[in-house]
Legacy VTK file of the C-alpha trace (Angstrom):
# vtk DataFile Version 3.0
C-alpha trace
ASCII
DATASET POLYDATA
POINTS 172 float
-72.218 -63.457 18.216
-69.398 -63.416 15.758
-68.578 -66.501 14.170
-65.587 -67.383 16.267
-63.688 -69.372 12.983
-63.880 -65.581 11.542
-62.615 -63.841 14.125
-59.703 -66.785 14.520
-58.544 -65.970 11.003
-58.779 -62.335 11.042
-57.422 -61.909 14.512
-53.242 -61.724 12.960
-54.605 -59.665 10.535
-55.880 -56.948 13.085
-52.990 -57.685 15.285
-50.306 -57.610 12.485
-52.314 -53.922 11.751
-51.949 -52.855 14.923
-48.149 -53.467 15.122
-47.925 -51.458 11.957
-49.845 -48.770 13.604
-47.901 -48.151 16.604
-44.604 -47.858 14.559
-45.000 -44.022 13.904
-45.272 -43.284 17.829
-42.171 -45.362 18.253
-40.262 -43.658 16.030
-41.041 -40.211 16.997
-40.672 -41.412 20.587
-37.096 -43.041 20.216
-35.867 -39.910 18.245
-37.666 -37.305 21.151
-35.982 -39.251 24.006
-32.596 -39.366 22.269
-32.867 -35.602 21.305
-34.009 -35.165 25.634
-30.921 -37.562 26.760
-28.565 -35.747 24.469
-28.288 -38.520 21.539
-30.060 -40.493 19.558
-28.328 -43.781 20.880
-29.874 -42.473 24.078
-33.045 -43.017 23.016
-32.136 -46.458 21.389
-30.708 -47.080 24.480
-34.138 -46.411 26.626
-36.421 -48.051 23.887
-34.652 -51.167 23.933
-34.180 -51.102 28.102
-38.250 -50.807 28.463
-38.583 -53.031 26.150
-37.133 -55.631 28.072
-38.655 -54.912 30.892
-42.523 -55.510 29.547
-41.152 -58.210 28.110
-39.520 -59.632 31.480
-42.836 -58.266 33.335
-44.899 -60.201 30.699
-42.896 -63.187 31.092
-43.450 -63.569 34.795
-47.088 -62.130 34.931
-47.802 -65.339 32.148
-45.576 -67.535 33.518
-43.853 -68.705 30.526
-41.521 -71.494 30.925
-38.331 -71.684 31.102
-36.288 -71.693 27.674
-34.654 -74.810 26.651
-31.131 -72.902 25.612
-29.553 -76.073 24.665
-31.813 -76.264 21.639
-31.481 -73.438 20.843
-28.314 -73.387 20.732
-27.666 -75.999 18.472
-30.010 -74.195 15.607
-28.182 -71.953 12.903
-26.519 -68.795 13.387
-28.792 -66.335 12.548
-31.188 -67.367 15.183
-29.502 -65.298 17.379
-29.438 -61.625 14.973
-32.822 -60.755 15.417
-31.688 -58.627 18.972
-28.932 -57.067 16.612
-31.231 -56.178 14.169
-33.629 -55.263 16.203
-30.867 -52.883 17.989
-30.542 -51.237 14.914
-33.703 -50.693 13.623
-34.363 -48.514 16.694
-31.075 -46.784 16.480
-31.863 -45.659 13.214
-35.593 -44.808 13.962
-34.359 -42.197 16.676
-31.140 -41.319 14.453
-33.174 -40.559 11.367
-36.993 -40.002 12.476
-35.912 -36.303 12.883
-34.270 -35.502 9.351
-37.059 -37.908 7.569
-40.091 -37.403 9.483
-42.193 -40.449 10.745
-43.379 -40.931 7.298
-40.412 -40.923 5.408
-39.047 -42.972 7.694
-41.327 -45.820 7.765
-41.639 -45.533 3.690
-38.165 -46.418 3.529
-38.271 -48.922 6.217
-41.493 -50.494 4.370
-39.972 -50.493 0.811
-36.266 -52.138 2.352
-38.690 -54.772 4.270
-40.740 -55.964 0.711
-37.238 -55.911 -1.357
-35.576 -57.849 1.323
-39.066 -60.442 1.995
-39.014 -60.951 -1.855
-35.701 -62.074 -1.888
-36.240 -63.790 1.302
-38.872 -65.818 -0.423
-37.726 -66.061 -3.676
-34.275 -68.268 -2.156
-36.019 -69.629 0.831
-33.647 -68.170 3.513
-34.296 -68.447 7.178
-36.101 -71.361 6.419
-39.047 -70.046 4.965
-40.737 -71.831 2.405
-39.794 -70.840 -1.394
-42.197 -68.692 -3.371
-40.370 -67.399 -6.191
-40.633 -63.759 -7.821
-42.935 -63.406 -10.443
-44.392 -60.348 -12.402
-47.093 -59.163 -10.202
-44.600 -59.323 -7.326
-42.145 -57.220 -8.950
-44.678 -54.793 -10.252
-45.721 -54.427 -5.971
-42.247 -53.773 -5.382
-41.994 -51.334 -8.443
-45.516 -49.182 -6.831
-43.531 -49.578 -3.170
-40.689 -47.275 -4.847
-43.028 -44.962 -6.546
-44.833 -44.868 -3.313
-41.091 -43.947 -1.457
-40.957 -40.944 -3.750
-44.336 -39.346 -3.795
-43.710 -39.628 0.437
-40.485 -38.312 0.540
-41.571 -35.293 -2.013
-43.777 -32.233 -1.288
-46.456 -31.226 -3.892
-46.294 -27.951 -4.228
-47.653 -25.181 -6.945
-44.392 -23.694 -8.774
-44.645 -19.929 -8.333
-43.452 -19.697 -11.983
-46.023 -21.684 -13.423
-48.624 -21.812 -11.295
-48.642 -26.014 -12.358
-48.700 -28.705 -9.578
-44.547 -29.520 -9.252
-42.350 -32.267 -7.108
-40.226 -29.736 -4.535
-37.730 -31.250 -2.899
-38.128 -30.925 0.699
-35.598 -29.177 2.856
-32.923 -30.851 4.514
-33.062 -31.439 8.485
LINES 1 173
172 0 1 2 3 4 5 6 7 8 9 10 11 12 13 14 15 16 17 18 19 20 21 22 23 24 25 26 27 28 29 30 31 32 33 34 35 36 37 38 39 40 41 42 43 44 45 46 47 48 49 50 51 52 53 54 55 56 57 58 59 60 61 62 63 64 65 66 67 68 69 70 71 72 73 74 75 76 77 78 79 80 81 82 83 84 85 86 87 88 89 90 91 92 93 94 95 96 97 98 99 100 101 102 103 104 105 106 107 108 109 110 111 112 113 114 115 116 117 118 119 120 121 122 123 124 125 126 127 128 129 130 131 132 133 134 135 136 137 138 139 140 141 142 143 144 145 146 147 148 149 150 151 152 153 154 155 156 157 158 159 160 161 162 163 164 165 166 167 168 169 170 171
């Protein structure tokens, strides 16, 4: 049997994995149910509906409490943007998953969410503890970029040359 201290600490790690995972299929699903309702906000629209109903189905099924809303309500402002910005991540997964492709997409999404958790850190927004920039942090967010452009560009032989070249992939 697994020591269960292990499988503790590695368990957000896996779970935090998975999340990442499943990102591609909700993409591609958002933008294919906006393109079969006749717009992407469409398919926003439906993502964020279903959403909240797992979530209201999970909330009965475990029971959960009751919110204290009072609380909450007298915490800062921005606890209240993550539905916003939730909103419009999946608006512009089904808006631009078809003229970026899952990948590109996600790239993009992945290099805005390290440039934004770096500053994030660096200040200590959102109360999050400080951890300020250094080099090897900048030099991750550097490879991140690199790693935007080799996605978002097609290797391809040049017919003149025969050589390995960047081609720009077609517009959408």
């Amino acid at each position: 049997m697994p020591n269960k201290a292990l499988l503790i600490a590695f368990l957000p790690l896996v779970l935090a994995l998975l999340a990442g995972v499943v990102l591609p299929y909700q993409a591609a699903s958002n933008a294919a149910v906006g393109r079969a309702l006749g717009h992407w906000l469409w398919g926003a629209f439906t993502s964020l509906t279903v959403s909240s109903v797992v979530v209201i189905a999970a909330l009965l099924l475990l029971r959960v409490p009751l919110p204290d809303l009072g609380k909450a309500l007298q915490g800062p402002w921005w606890l209240w943007i993550g539905g916003v910005l939730g909103a419009l991540y999946v608006a512009a997964a089904a808006a631009l998953t078809p003229k970026l492709g899952t990948a590109g997409f996600l790239v993009l999404v992945v290099a805005g969410q390290i440039l934004t958790s770096v500053i994030v850190d660096h200040f200590g927004l959102m109360g999050v503890a400080s951890k300020p920039v250094s080099l090897p942090r900048l030099a991750g967010v550097v490879l991140i970029l690199v790693g935007v452009f080799l996605v978002q560009s097609t290797w391809a032989a040049s017919p003149a040359t025969g050589k390995a070249a960047i081609v720009k992939q077609p517009e959408a």
